[in-house]
C-alpha positions as CSV (number, residue, x, y, z in Angstrom):
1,X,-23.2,-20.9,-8.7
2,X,-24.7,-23.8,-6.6
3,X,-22.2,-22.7,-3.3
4,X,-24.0,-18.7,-3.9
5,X,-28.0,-20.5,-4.2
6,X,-27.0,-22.7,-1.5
7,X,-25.8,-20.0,1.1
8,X,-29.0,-17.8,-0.2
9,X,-31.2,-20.5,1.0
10,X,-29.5,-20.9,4.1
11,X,-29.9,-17.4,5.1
12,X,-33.2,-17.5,3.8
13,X,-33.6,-20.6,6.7
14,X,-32.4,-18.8,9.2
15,X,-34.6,-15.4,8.8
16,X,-37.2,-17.2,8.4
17,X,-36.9,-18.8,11.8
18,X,-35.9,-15.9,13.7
19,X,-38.9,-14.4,12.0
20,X,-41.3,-17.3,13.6
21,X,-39.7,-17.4,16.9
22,X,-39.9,-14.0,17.9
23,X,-42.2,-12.6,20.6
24,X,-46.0,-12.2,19.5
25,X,-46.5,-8.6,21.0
26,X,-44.5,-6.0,21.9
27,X,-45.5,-6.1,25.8
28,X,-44.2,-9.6,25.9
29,X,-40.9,-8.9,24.8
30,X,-40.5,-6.0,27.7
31,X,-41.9,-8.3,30.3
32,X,-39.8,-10.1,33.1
33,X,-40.7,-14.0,33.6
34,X,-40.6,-14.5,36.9
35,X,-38.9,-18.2,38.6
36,X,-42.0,-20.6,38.6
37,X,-42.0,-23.9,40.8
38,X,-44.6,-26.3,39.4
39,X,-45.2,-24.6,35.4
40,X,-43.0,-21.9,33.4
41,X,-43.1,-18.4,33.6
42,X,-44.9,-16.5,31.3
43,X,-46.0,-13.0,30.0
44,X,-48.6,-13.6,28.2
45,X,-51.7,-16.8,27.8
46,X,-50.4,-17.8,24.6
47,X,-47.2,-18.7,25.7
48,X,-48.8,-21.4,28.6
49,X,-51.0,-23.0,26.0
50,X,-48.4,-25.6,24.7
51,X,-47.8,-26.3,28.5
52,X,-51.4,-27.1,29.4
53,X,-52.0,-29.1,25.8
54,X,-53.6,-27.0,23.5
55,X,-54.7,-23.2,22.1
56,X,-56.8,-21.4,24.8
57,X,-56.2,-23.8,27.4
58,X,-53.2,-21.5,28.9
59,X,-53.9,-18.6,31.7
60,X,-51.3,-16.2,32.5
61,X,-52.8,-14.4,35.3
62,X,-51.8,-11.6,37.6
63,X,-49.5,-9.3,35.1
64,X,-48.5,-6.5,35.8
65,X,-46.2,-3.9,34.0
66,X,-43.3,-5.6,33.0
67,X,-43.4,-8.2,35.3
68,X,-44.6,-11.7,34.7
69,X,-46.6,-14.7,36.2
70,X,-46.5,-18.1,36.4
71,X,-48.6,-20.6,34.0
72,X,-52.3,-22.3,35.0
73,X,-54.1,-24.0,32.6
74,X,-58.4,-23.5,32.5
75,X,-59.5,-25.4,35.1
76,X,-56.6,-25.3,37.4
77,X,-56.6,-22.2,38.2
């Protein structure tokens, strides 16, 4: 019994994981990141916000289709 609860609760674990770490939106899951120098690539602004310190603070400017751009943060750009 406690070997069947405790292999529930781990796949429990991990589909509740994949379920947090997939993509926000359906374009960002079809989009290419391009190769960035100085910041990471990105598809969308919410993805650069952790990289410039915060919600909102992240741009993701110039995309196009399903091709990327590189992270700025507000202010840099």
């Amino acid at each position: 019994m406690n070997k069947r609860l405790g292999l529930f609760l781990l796949a429990m674990a991990i589909t509740a994981a994949a379920l947090i770490t997939r993509p926000k939106t359906a374009e960002a899951s079809g989009c290419i990141r391009p190769w960035c120098f100085a910041s990471p690539g990105c598809c969308a602004a919410w993805e650069c916000d952790s990289w410039c310190g915060g919600p909102g603070l992240g741009v993701c400017q110039g995309v196009s289709g399903n091709q990327g751009s590189c992270c700025s943060c507000n202010g840099w750009a």
